[in-house]
N, C-alpha and C positions, 0 to 999 in steps of 0.2 A: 196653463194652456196658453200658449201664443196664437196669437189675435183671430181666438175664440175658435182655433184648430182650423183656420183657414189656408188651406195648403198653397191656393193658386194669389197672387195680390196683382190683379189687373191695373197695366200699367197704362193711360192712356196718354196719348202724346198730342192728343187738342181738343176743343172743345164739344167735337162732334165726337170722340172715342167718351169723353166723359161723360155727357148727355146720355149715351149709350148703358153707360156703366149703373148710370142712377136706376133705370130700370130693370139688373139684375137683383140677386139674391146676396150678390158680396155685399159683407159688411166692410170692409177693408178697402180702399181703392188708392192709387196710386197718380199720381199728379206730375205731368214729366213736363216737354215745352209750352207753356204758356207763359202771357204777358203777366208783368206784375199788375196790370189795372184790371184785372179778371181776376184776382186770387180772393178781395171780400168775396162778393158775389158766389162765385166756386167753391166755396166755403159755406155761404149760405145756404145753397141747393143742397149742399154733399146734406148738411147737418137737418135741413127740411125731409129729406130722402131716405134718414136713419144711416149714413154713412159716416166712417169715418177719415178720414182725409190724412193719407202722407203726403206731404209734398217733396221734391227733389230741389230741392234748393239751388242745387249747382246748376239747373237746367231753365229756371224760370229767366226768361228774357225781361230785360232790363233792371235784373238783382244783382248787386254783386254779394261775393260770400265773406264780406267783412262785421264787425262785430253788430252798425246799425243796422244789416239788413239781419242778423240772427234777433236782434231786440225788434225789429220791425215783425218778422214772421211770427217770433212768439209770442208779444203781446199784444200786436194787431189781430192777425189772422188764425193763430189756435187752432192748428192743425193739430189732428194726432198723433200725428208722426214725421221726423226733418227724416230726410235720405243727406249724408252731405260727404265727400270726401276731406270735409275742413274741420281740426279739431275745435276751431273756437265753436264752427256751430252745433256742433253736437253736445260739446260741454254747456251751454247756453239752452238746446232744446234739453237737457238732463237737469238742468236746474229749474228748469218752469214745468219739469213735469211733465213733459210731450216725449213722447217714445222716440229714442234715438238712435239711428241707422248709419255706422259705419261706414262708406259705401270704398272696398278695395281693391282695388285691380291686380288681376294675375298675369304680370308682363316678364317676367325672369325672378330670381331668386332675390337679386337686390331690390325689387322693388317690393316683392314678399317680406324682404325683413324690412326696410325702410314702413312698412304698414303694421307691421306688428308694433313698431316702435309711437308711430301715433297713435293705435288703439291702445298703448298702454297709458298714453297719455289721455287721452281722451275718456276711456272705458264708456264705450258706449253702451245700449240696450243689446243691439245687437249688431250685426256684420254683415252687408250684402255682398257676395262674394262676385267678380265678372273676368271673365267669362263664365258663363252656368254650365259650359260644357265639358268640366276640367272635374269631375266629381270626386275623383282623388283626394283632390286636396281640399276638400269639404270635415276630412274626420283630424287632418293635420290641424288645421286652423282653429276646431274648434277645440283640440286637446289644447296646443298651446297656446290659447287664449282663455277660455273655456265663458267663451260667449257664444250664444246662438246664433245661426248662421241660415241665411237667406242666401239663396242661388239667383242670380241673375244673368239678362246680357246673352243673344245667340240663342236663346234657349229656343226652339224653332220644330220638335215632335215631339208628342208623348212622351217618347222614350227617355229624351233631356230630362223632361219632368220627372218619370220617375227612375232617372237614375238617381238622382239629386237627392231628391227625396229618400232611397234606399243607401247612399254615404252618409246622411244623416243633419239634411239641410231640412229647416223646420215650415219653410216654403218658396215659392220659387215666384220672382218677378217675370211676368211677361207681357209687353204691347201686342203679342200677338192672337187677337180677337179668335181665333179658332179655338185656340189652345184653352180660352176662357171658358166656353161651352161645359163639357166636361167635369169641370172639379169647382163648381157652384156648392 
């Protein structure tokens, strides 16, 4: 069962969406731009709160996605899970044992195979797919990978969600605080 059959993974993009988050029901929440001097601290609350913390590594301001900042995330802050488009940090969050998130962009065909070609490298946990609104290619990706696949990005009614969900994405990223209501 992926992360405890939580279909929706509330994305917040600062510290008032996060503060928000702690007092839902997700166990799962999702960490996008914040400063790297907020990430103990955001860690601490998440894990007082019974949460568990992915953070988006590519997006934290003033991190870069090189191998000290993957050594820095994983054995400083111990998140439960990297998001990263970089294969060092996912290979890095797969060896300390923190759930790792592919995170790949659907911009045309070469850039589809250019991702398969890192995730082979990489083999992450699993694959965030973006845009969420491409649901097609949710059952492509994850035959020829055959890694589970997370829907992200645009995602913006219902209906995104559960198209996603019905191609066969195991749950869907979204910042957008409506859409979180619902699928608690």
């Amino acid at each position: 069962m992926h992360f405890n059959n939580q279909k929706i993974l509330p994305a917040a993009r600062n510290i008032k969406q996060f503060e928000q988050l702690l007092k839902t029901d997700f166990q799962y929440i999702v960490l996008l731009e914040v400063h790297i001097s907020h990430l103990k601290k955001l860690k601490t609350e998440a894990s007082k709160n019974e949460k568990k913390l992915i953070i988006h590594a590519d997006l934290i301001q003033g991190l870069k996605t090189d191998n000290y900042a993957a050594d820095f995330l994983c054995n400083e802050i111990r998140p439960a899970g990297i998001i990263s488009t970089r294969a060092n940090m996912i290979q890095k969050a797969k060896g300390k044992g923190i759930i790792a998130i592919q995170r790949m962009f659907l911009l045309d065909t070469i850039a589809l195979e250019k991702s398969y070609t890192l995730i082979e490298m990489a083999e992450p946990d699993y694959i965030e797919m973006l845009p969420g609104v491409i649901p097609e290619l949710i059952s492509e990706v994850r035959e020829r990978t055959g890694i589970p696949i997370i829907n992200g990005g645009l995602i913006r009614t219902k209906k995104h969600i559960e198209n996603a969900l019905a191609a066969g994405a195991i749950a869907v990223t979204t910042s957008d605080k409506t859409l979180w209501a619902d699928h608690v």
